[in-house]
C-alpha positions, -999 to 999 in steps of 0.1 A, spaced: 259 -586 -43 236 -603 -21 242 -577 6 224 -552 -20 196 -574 -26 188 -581 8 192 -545 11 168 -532 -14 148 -561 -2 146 -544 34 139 -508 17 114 -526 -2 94 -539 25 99 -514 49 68 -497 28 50 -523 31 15 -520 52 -4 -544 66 -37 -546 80 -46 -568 109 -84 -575 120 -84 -576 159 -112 -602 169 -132 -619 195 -161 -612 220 -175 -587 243 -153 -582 269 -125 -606 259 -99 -574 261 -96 -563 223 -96 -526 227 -69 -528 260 -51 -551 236 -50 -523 209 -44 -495 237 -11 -515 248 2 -525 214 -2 -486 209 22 -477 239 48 -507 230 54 -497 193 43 -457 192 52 -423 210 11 -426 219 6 -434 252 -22 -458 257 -59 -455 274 -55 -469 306 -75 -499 310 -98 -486 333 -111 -456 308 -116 -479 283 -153 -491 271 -167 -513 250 -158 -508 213 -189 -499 195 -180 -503 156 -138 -499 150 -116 -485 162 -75 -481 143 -45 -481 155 -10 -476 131 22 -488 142 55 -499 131 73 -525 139 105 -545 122 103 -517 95 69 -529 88 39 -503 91 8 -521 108 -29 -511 111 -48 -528 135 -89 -525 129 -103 -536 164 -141 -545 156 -165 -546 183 -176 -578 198 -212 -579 214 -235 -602 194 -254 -577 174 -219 -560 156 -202 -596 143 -225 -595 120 -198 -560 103 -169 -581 111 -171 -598 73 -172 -565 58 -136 -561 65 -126 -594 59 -111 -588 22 -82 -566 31 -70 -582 57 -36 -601 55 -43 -610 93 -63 -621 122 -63 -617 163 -85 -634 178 -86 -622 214 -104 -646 239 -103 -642 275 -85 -672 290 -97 -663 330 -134 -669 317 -138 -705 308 -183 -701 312 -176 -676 279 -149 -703 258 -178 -719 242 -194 -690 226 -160 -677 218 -152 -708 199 -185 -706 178 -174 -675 168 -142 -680 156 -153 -707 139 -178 -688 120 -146 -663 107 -125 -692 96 -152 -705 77 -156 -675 56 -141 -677 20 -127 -636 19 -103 -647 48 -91 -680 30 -53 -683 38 -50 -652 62 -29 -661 92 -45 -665 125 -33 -656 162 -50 -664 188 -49 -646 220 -49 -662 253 -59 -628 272 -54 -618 307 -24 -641 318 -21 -613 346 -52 -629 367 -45 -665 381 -73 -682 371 -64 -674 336 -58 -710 317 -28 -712 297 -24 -713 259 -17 -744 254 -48 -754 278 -73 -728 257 -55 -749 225 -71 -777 237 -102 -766 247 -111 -754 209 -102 -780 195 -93 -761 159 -99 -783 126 -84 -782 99 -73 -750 88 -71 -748 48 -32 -745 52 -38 -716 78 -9 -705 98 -15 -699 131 -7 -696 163 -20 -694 202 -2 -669 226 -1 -667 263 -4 -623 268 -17 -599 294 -30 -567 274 -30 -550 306 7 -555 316 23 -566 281 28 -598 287 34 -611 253 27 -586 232 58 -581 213 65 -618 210 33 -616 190 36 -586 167 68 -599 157 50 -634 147 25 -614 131 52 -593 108 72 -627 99 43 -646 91 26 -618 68 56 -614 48 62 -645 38 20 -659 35 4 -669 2 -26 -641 17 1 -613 13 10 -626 -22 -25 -626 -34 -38 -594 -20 -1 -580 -34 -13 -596 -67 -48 -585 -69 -40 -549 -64 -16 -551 -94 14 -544 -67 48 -558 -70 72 -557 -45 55 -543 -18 20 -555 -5 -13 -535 2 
C-alpha cells in the first residue's frame, strides 16, 4: 500500500513546475549559469561563454530534473534593471543569487543587493541559493569564505544555502539543482503559492 502512495505521489509531482528567479549583479555570471544548467539537464546545447552578453531584461530556460519541470527566469543585473526584479517576485517558489566569488572589490554591492530582495514581503519564505560563481579561477574565494563575508541576518525561517560552482565548467551545478528540487517540494512557499492558485496536489 505504501508502495502505491509513494507512487502516485511521484506521478503527482512529476507535474509539478517550478519557477526559479536567477539573481545577482552585472557580470556575476547569471546568463553562463543558465546556459550550462541548459546543457546539464536538456538536449540544448548551451551558448558558449564567450558569445554570451549581458542579459538585458529575462531571459527562460525549462528543464527537468528529478521528474520535476523547472523554469529558470534569469533577470538582468546592471543597476538600472533591479529595479524589474520585484515584478517577478510573486511566482517564484525560488531564488539564485549568483555572485562572483573571484571579485571581492564588487561583494559589497552584491550584498546590498541581496539584501534589498530578502527584504521584500512577495518573496517571504522562498528558499535562497547562493552562488559562489567562478570556482574555475584561483583567486575565486570559497563558499564558506563569501558566507562569511555577507554576513546574512536572520532569514524569516528562510532556507538557504551557499554553493561553491563554476558556470563555465559545471562545477556544482547539479549538486545545486538537486537542492533546489528537494527544498521546493517540501517549503511552506510551494504550499502557499499551491494554495493560493486553488491547486492541490501539484504546485504552480
Amino acid at each position: 500500500m505504501f508502495s502505491l502512495f509513494y507512487g502516485l505521489w511521484k506521478y503527482m509531482f512529476s507535474k509539478t513546475e517550478f519557477h526559479v528567479l536567477i539573481l545577482g549583479i552585472d557580470k556575476a555570471g547569471k546568463t553562463t549559469l543558465l546556459e550550462k544548467i541548459k546543457s546539464v539537464y536538456s538536449n540544448l546545447e548551451g551558448l558558449p561563454p564567450d558569445r554570451i552578453v549581458p542579459t538585458v531584461g529575462l531571459n527562460i530556460a525549462r528543464v527537468e530534473a528529478s521528474n520535476t519541470k523547472l523554469v529558470f527566469w534569469d533577470l538582468g543585473g546592471q543597476l538600472g534593471l533591479r529595479s524589474i526584479w520585484e515584478k517577478y517576485y510573486e511566482e517564484a517558489h525560488a531564488v539564485v543569487y549568483v555572485i562572483d566569488a573571484a571579485c571581492p572589490s564588487r561583494f559589497e554591492d552584491s550584498k546590498s543587493a541581496l539584501e534589498k530582495v530578502l527584504r521584500h514581503e512577495d518573496l517571504r519564505g522562498a528558499p535562497l541559493l547562493i552562488i559562489a560563481n567562478k570556482q574555475d579561477l584561483s583567486e575565486a574565494v570559497s563558499a564558506e569564505e563569501l558566507a562569511q563575508y555577507l554576513d546574512l541576518k536572520k532569514l524569516d525561517e528562510r532556507v538557504y544555502m551557499f554553493e561553491a560552482v563554476s558556470a563555465y565548467d559545471g562545477i556544482g551545478i547539479k549538486e545545486s539543482v538537486e537542492w533546489l528540487v528537494e527544498v521546493m517540494e517540501r517549503s511552506k512557499r510551494t504550499e502557499m503559492l499551491r494554495i493560493r492558485a486553488g491547486v492541490t496536489g501539484a504546485s504552480t
